[in-house]
C-alpha positions in Angstrom: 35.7 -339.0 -52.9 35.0 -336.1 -54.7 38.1 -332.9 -55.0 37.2 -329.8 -52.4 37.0 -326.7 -54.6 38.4 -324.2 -52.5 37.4 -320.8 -53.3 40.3 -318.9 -52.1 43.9 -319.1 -52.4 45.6 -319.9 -48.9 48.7 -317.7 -49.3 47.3 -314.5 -50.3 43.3 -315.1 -50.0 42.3 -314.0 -53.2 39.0 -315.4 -54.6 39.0 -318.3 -56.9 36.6 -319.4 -59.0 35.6 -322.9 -60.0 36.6 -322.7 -63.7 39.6 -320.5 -63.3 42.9 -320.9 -62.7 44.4 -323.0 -59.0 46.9 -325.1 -57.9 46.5 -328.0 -55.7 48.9 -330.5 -53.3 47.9 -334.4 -52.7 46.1 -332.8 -49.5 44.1 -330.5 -51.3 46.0 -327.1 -49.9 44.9 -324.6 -52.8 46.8 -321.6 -54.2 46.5 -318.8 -57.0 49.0 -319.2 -59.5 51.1 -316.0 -58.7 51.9 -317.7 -55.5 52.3 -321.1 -56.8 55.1 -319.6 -59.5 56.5 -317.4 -55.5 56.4 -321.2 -54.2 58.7 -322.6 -57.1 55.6 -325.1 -57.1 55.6 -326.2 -53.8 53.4 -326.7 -51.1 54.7 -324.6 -48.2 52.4 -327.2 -45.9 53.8 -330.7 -46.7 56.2 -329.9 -49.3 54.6 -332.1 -51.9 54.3 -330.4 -55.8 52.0 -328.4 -56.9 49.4 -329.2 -59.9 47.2 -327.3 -61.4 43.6 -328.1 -60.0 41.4 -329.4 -62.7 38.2 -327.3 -63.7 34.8 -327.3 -62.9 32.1 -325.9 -65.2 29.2 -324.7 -64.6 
């Protein structure tokens, strides 16, 4: 099962890129890390933590 890359943050909509910066929850929500540090890294959806997403290159 492969990791959906998510190309915007669900809080504040800002585009993400692959090989930048984004957190993640076990359920894949995805967030920019100014509102992952607003969230005190936590998912505002299931509650669970907040990791940061690992990187894809190109």
């Amino acid at each position: 099962m492969a990791l959906e890359m998510r190309e915007i943050c669900e809080r504040c909509e800002v585009s993400l890129t692959a090989d930048g910066p984004a957190s993640i929850c076990s359920y894949e929500c995805t967030f920019c890390p100014d509102c992952t540090g607003a969230m005190a890294g936590r998912c505002p959806n299931c509650g669970g933590e907040l990791v940061p997403r690992p990187r894809r290159r190109a």
